[in-house]
N, C-alpha and C positions, 0 to 999 in steps of 0.2 A: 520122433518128437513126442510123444505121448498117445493115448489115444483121447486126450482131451479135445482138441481139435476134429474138426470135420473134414471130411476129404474133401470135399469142395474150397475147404480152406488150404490143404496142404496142397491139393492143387493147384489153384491160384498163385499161391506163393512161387513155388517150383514151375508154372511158365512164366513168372515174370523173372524169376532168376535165369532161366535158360535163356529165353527170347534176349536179355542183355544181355546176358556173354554170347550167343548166339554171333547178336550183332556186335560188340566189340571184336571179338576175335575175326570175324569176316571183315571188319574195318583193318586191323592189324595185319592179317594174312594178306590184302592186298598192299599196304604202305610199307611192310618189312618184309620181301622177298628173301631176303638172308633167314630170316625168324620163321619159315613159314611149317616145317617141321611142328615148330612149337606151338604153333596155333593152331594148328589140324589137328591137335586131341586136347582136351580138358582134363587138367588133375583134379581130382577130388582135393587136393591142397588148394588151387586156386577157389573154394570157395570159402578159403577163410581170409579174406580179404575187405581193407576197408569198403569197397565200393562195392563189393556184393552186401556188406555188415550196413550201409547207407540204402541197397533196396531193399533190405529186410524192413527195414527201420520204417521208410517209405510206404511200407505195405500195411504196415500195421497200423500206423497212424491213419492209413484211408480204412483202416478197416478195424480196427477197434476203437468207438468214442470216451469208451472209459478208460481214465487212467490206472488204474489197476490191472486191469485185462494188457492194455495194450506194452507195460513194464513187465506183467508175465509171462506176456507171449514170445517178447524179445527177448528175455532173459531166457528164457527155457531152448528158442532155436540158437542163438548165441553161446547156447552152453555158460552161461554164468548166472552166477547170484542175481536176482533183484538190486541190490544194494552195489554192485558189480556194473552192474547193466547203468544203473542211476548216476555214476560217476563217470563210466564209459560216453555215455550220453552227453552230460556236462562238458568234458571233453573235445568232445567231436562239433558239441555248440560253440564252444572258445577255439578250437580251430579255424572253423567255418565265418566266425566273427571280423576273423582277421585280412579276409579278403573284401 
């Protein structure tokens, strides 16, 4: 991620990521006994996911009050542009709108 960030930051982030898929996949392992292979390891693929991409989101907003910071910081673990991230955003707002 950089070394911009504080480890107390990247820590934080990374048990809130884990502790959810933690407990999603312990929810799954029990309700898809067929699936259960798949849920007893984590891909490094699965964290590029909308719902992992929604606790990131999540985290920064309780955790950066500026908007500059909190568009940098998502952009940068997200792996995209600011301008990327701002549209991604947009997005995922008009998604969510619609329920």
């Amino acid at each position: 991620m950089g070394s911009n960030y504080s480890n107390s930051i990247i820590d934080a982030l990374s048990d809130r990521i884990t502790n959810y898929v933690y407990n999603l996949y312990s929810k799954f392992y029990k309700e898809k006994p067929k699936s259960r292979k798949r849920y007893a390891t984590l891909k490094i693929s699965d964290l590029d996911h909308p719902l992992i991409h929604d606790e990131i989101i999540l985290f920064a907003k309780k955790t950066y009050q500026n908007y500059k910071e909190y568009v940098d910081f998502c952009s940068k673990v997200l792996e995209m542009s600011n301008d990327q991230f701002i549209q991604y955003e947009k997005k995922r707002r008009q998604f969510y709108d619609m329920f």
